[in-house]
N, C-alpha and C positions, 0 to 999 in steps of 0.2 A: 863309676861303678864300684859298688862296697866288695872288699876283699873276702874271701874265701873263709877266710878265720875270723872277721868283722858278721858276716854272715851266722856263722856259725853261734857267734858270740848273742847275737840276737834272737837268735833260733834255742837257744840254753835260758834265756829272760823270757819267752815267749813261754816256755815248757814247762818252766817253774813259778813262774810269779804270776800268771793267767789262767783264767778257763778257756782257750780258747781250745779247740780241737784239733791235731792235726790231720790234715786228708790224706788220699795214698798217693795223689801227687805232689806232697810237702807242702800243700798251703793249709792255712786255714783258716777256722771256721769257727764266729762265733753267733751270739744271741745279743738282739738289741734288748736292752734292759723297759720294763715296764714294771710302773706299779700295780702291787695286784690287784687294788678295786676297779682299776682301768678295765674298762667294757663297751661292747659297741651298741649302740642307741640301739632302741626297738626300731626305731624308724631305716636304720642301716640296715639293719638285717630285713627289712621288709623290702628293701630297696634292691639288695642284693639276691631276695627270692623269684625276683619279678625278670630275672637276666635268664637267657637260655642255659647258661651252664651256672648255676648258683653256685657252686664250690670255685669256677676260675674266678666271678664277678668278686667271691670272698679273700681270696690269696689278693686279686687286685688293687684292695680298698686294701687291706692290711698294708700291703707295699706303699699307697700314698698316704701315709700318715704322717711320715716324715725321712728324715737323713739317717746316718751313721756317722754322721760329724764328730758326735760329743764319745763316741764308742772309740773313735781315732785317738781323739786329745786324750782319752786318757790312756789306750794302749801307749801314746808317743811317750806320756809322762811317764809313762813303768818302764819303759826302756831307758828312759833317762836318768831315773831314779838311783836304775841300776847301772850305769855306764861311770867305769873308773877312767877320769878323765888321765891319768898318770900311765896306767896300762896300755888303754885303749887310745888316747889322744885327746885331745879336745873334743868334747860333745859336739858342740856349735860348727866345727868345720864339716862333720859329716850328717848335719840334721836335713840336708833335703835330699842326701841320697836314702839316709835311713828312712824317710818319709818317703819317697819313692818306692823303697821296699815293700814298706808294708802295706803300700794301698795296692801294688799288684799279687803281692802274696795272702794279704789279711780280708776276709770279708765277713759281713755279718747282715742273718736272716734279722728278718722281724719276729717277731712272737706267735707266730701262727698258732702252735698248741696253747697257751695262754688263752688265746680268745675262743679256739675249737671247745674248750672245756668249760666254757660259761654256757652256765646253768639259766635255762631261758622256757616264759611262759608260752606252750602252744594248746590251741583247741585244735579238737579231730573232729571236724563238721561226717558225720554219717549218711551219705548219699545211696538209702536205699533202691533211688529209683524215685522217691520223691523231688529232687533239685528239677526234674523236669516240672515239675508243679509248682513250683515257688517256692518248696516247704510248706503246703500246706494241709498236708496229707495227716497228721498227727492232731485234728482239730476236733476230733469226732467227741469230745466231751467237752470241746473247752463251754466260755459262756456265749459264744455265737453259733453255737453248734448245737441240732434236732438231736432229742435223746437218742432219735434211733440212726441216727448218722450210721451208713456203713464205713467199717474201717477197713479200706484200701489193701491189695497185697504189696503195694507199694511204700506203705509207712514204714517208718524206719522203727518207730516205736512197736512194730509188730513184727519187725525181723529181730530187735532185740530180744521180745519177749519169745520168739520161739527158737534164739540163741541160748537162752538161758533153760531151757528146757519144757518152757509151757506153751500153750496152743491159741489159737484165735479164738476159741470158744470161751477159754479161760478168764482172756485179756476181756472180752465180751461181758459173761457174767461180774468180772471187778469193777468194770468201770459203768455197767449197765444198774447192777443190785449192789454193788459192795458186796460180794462175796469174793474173798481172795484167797480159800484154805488155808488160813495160815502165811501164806506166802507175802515178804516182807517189800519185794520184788512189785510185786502188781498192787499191794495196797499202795506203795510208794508212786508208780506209775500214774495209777489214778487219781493220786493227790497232786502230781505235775502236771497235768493232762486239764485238769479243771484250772488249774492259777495262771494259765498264759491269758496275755491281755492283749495279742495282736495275730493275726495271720501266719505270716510267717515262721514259723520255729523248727527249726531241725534241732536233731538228738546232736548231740556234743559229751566229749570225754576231755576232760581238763588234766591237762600233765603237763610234768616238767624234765627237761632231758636237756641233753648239754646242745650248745649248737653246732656240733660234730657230728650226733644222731642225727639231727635235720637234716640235714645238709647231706648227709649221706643216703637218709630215705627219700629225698626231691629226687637225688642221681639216680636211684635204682627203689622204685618205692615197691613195695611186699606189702602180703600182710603184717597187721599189729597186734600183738598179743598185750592186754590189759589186765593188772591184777583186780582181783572184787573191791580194791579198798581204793576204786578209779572212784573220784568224782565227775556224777554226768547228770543230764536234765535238758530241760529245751530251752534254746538259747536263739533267739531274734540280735545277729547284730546288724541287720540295715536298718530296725527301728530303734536300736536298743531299749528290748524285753526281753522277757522269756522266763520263765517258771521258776521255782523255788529252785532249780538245779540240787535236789535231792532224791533223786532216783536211786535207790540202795539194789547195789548188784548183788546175788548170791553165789556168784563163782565167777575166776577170769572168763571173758571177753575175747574172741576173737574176730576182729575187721576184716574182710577181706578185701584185697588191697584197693580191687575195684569202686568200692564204697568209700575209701578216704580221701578226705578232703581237707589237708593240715595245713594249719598258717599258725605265725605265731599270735599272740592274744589280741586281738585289734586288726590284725591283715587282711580283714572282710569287712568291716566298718566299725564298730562301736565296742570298743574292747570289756570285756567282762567287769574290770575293775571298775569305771566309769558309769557302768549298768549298775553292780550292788553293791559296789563299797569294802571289798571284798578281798581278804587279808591274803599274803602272795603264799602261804602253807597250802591254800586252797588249791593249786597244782602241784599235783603228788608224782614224785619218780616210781610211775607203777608199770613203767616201761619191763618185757618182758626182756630180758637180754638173747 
């Protein structure tokens, strides 16, 4: 057992030549070192979505990534570095009680906020009421679709449009005559509405937010508030299609929580990128704080 003042003497190297923390019970605490590109695959975070509690499935996978081995060797080395062998004694006759020391007093987390703060592609699938249709409530112009298609109260494409402040008569007359008053909104809609080339398409909002936000709205999911400068449009990913994804909003967006339906870019089949080629700026932090 290391002396009182051998102790101490370690606890004086520990304070000055480390970052380690100390706790209110005198141990401590530090951080296992990562590089900063280091990130966890799309496929882990989709894997970790898929767990009843996504934030515990997340701390769990962080924890088996590896040891605190190489955090030790070199804590052992700064204490030795610093040890007057004249003073103190011989380094070597007290290196496994010092090593004893420090693996019951020293410990060290993983990087948790490191990976929490990676910045990650997610779609907001909008489930007006249409997902019990397949998605395919949004069809009433495409090219398989009667001019006079009625359009559903179920479309999401017509909960949008009378989110934004316009009416089913409106959305009607734009995509029936091209008449859109001016509005940049519905002539947009109707230029998406006509270039889908499959069935299925639900309304989609493209953003990008750290994976601490996710992970925090799977746990307790709200509404989402979207700035106007969201990227959205109709987006098929079990065929991968889906329209120009150039639906221009006129003012933020609000989801209600009801209608969200968020994965990251690919968590439902066919990720966006894969579809058009499609540069990663294309998801915008329009996330509302």
């Amino acid at each position: 057992m290391l002396s009182d003042r051998l102790v101490g003497l370690i606890r004086t190297i520990i304070e000055k030549e480390t970052y380690l923390k100390k706790q209110e019970d005198g141990t401590y605490l530090g951080v296992i070192f990562v590089d900063y590109n280091d990130e966890l695959s799309p496929k882990t975070i989709e894997e970790i979505t898929k767990e009843k509690s996504p934030k515990d499935a997340f701390y769990d996978t962080v924890d088996s990534f590896g040891t605190d081995d190489y955090e030790f060797a070199e804590l052992l080395e700064t204490v030795r570095n610093h040890w007057d062998d004249e003073e103190e004694g011989c380094y070597s006759e007290h290196q496994d009680l010092i090593s004893e020391w420090l693996n019951e007093n020293v410990s060290f987390d993983f990087p948790y906020d490191h990976y929490l703060k990676q910045k990650i592609k997610v779609d907001i699938l909008v489930n007006a009421g249409d997902g019990n249709y397949d998605y395919t409530l949004n069809n009433f112009c495409s090219y398989n679709s009667g001019q006079n298609e009625i359009i559903d109260e179920k479309s999401s494409i017509l909960w949008l449009v009378r989110q934004q402040g316009y009416s089913k008569r409106q959305l009607n007359k734009a995509v029936r005559k091209g008449e859109y008053g001016g509005s940049r909104l519905l002539k947009s809609i109707h230029v998406e509405c006509e270039n889908i080339t499959t069935h299925m398409n639900a309304l989609a909002f493209f953003i990008k937010m750290t994976l601490g936000e996710f992970l925090e709205y799977l746990e307790d999911p709200r509404d989402i508030t979207l700035s106007e400068k969201t990227n959205c449009g109709l987006y098929d990913p079990w065929n991968g299609a889906g329209g120009p994804l150039e639906i221009e909003l006129e003012k933020p967006v609000v989801i209600p929580k009801k209608y969200v339906e968020m994965s990251i870019d690919g968590g439902r089949g066919y990720d966006v990128d894969s579809i058009y080629g499609i540069y990663d700026n294309f998801w915008r932090e329009t996330l509302a704080s």
